[in-house]
Structure formats: C-alpha cells, structure tokens
N, C-alpha and C positions, 0 to 999 in steps of 0.2 A: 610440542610434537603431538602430543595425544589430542589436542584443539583441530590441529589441520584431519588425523585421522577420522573424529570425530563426525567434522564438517563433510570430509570427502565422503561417509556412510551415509549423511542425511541426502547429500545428491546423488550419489549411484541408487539409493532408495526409491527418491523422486522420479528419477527418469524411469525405469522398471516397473514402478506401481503404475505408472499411465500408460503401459506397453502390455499390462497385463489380461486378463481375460475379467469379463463381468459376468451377470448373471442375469437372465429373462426369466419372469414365473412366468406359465400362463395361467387361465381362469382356473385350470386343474389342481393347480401347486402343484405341477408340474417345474422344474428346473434345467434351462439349457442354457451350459456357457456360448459365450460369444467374445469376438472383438472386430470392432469396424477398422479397419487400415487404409488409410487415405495418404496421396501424396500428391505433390504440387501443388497448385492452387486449391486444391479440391479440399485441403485441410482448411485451408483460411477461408472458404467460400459456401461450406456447405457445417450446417451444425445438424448432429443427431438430436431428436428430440424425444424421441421413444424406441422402446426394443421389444415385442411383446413374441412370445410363442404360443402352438397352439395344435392340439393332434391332431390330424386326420384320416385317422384310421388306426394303422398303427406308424404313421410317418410322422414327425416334427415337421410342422410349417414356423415360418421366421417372418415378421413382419419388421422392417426397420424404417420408422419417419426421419425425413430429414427436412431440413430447409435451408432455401438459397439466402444466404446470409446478406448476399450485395445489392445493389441498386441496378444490376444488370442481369439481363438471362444467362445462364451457365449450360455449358454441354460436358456431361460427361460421361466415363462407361463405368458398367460397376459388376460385379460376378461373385456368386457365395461358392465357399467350398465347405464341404460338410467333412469332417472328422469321427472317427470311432474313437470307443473311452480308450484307448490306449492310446491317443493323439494320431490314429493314422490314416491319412485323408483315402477318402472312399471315391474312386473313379476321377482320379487326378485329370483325366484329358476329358470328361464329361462336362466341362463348363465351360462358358461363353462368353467374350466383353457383350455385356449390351448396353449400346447409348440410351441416353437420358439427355434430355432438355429440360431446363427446370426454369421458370419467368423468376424476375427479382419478389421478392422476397416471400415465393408461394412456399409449398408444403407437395411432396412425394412420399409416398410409401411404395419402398419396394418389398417383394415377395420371394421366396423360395418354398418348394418343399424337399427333405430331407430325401436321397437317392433310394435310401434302403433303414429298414430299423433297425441298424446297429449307430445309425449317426445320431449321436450325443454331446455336440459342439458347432459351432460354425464360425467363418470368419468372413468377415464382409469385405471385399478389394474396392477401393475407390482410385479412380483415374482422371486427369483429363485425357479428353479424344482429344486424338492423334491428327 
C-alpha cells in the first residue's frame, strides 16, 4: 500500500513540475517567470529553444525562440498574456491570436512587451490556426 502511494506522489509530481512556471534572466539579472502553453500539434511540432527578457524602459520585453520541429511548414497563432505579482492578468481582452508560418525546420522568435510595469510573469498561448 505505501509502494502504490509512493508511486502515485512521484507522478502527480511529474505531471505538475512540467506545468509549472520557469524562469528568464535577462542581461540585468533581471528575473521573469514564464510558461509557454501549447496545444495540438503545436506541442509535437514546435520546440522552445530559448526564453530570454529584457527592459525597456521601465516595461519587461519577452523574447521566446522556437522551432519547427518537422519536415513540413507549420501555421500557427500564438498571444502572450502578462500577469501582475499577485498572479492577476493585466488587460485580459488586450491580446490578439496572431498567425505564424514557420518553414520545416527554421527558427522564429516571437516578441511581446509588458502592457504596464506592474507585469512580472508571462504566459505564452500556442495554437494551431483554425
């Protein structure tokens, strides 16, 4: 009995830890969490390859590289939403799908910058177009 419980901690662990939030320094040591969120193909099709931040001004900019994992061109939309430190998204209806086409096996970096400076988080939406 305590073998099964044991086991069921180490996978509800697993799954959780990879749902969780990471971390971008920029060149400041600067610190802003993140997490990219992808569904449907768009998980098996595109890998992150970097996350870096970076001020401007007094805004957080996001730079997120990905790339097209497959042997084919990919379309898809993707939209950051920024967060204040008490987790509470800042101008929920202020963000946009925007499409992306990406060739087989190039490199994108997409961009945001922070709405306002109290956003201290971000999450990155990935999609296929519709």
């Amino acid at each position: 009995m305590k073998y099964r419980a044991f086991l069921a901690l180490i996978v509800v662990g697993a799954l959780t830890g990879c749902a969780g939030m990471k971390t971008a320094e920029s060149a400041d040591g600067d610190k802003v969490k993140y997490q990219v969120i992808a569904t449907g193909d768009t998980e098996d099709r595109l890998d992150v390859l970097n996350v870096v931040s970076a001020k401007s001004g007094d805004l957080t900019k996001a730079s997120v590289e990905l790339q097209n994992d497959s042997n084919f061109a990919y379309t898809f939309e993707y939209r950051f939403k920024w967060y204040d430190a008490a987790g509470m998204e800042i101008n929920p209806d202020a963000t946009a799908w925007t499409p992306v086409s990406i060739m087989a096996k190039e490199t994108k970096s997409l961009q945001a910058l922070a709405p306002n400076p109290t956003a201290a988080t971000f999450k990155l939406f990935l999609q296929e177009k519709p």
